[in-house]
N, C-alpha and C positions, 0 to 999 in steps of 0.2 A: 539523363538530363532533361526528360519532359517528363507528360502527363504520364501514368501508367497505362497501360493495356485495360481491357474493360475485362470485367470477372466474370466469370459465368453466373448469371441470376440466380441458378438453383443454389449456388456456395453461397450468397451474399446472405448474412444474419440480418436479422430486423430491429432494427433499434427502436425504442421505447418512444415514440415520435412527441410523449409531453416530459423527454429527459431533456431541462435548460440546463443542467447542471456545468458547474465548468469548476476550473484549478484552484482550491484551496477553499470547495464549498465543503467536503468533507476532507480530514487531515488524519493523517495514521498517529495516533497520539501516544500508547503504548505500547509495548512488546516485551511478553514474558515468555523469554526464551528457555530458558534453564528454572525448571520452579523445585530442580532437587531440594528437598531440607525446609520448604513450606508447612508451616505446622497451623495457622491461621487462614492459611488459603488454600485450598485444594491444589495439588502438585500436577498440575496442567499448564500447557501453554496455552498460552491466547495474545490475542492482537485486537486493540482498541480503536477505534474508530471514532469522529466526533462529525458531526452537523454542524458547522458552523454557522448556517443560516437560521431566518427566523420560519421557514418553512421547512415541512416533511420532505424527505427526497425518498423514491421511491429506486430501489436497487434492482430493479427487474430490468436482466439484461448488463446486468455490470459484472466484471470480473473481479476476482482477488489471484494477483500474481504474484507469487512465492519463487525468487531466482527466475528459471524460465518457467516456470508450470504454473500454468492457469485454468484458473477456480472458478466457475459462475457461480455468482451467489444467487443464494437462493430468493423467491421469489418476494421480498420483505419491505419493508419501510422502515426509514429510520426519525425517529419524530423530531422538530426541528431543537439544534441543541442540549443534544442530547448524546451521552457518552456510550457506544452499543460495544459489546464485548463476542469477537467471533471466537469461536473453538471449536474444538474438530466433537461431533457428536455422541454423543454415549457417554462421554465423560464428566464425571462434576467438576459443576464450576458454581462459583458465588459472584454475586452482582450486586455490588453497592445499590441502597435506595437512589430512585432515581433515574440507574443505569437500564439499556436494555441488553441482549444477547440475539447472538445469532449462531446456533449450533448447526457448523456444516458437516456435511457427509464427508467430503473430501480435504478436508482441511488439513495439511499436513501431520502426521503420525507424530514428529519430531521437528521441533524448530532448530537449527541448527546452532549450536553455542558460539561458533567461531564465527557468526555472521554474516548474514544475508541479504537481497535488496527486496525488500516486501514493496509490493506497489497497488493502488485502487485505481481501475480505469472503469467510465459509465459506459450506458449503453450504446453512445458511437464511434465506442473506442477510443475516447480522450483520456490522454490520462491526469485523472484527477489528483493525485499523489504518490510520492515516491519516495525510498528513507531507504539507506544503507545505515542497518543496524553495526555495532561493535560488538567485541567479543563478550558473551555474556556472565554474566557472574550468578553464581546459585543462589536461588531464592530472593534472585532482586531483579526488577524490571527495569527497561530501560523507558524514562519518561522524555515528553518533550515540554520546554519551555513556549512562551509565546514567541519570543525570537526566533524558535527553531532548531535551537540547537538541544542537548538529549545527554541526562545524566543518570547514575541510578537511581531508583527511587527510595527517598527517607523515610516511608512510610514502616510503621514499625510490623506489619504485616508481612512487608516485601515487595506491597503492591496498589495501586489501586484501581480493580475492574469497575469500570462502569459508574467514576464519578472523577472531579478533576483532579490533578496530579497533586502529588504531596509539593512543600515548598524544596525547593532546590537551595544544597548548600555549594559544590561548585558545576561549573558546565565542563563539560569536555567541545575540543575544537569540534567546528563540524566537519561531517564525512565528506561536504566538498570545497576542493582550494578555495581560501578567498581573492576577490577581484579588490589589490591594492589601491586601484583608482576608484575604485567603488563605482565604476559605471557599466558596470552588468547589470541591467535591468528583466534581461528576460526570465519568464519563468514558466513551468511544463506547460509541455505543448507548442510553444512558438516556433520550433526547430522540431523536425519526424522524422524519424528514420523512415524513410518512405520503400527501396526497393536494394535489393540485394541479391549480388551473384556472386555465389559462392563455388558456382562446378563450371567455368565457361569453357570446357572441353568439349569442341564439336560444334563452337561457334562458327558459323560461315561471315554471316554480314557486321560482323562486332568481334576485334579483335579478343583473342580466346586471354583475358586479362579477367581477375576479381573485382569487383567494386563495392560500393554502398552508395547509395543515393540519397541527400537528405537536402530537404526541404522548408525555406524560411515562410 
């Protein structure tokens, strides 16, 4: 219930000290999860990314989180507004005119079909965005609207890397409850999982109970 304990210096990572970046400068805009039966687009997965600003954001020192496993990407730019298509490296991939790419080393082998929570955090650990994808359907991706919400896509491809989504014929609800009164205003980041104990066997001055501690 307070501040945390201070880290050891030598553990602390170095954030990118000219990264402004904050929540919803870049947005997870695609995910092609399932590309089995792609006959116009290379049978790989990939995940979309967009700038939504009118400036370059500079990726150095930002993660790509897949469920729990976390990705640094690599050391890149992405130019302002502009749709960059990540995939795991070696593999073809095609990029819309326009689009750019970022072929990672560690990008997962297999995106899962039954659905995962893909998330983009910058260099001080903010998280800039985060989508629980749904189950996915072969050889069609799943897009997002400007609302937010995410259907597959009608593009007669199956897809579209690295330019803006095809038009949506319906939505599907989104993957978080809605606020009936519609006065949930906050949005990532405002709330952080700050500290967690998970083994409190052998606690002396704090009784030996679990917790999580999170932070407005």
């Amino acid at each position: 219930g307070t501040v945390n304990s201070q880290k050891d210096i030598a553990e602390q990572p170095t954030p990118n000290p000219l990264d402004d970046s904050g929540p919803g400068d870049v947005i997870i805009n695609e995910i092609m999860a399932n590309p089995v039966g792609l006959t116009d687009l290379p049978e790989a997965e990939y995940v979309e990314i967009y700038n939504s600003t009118d400036s370059a954001i500079s990726l150095k020192g930002w993660d790509f989180v897949y469920d729990t496993r976390i990705i640094e990407f690599p050391d890149s730019t992405i130019p302002a507004n502009t749709y960059t298509v990540l995939f795991r490296a070696g593999r073809d991939m095609y990029i819309d005119q326009g689009g750019t790419a970022i072929p990672m080393e560690n990008f997962p082998a297999n995106l899962a079909n039954t659905g995962k929570t893909i998330s983009v955090r910058n260099s001080h650990n903010i998280m800039i965005d985060s989508v629980g994808y749904a189950t996915a359907k072969a050889a069609r991706s799943w897009e997002r609207n400007t609302g937010g919400e995410w259907y597959l896509s009608n593009d007669p491809r199956g897809g579209t890397p690295g330019s803006v989504n095809s038009s949506e014929e319906t939505t599907l609800p989104p993957t978080k409850p809605e606020n009936p009164a519609n006065t949930d205003s906050c949005s990532f980041g405002d709330i952080i999982i700050n500290e967690v104990m998970a083994n409190p066997v052998g606690l002396a001055g704090l009784p030996e109970t679990e917790y999580e501690d999170i932070y407005n």
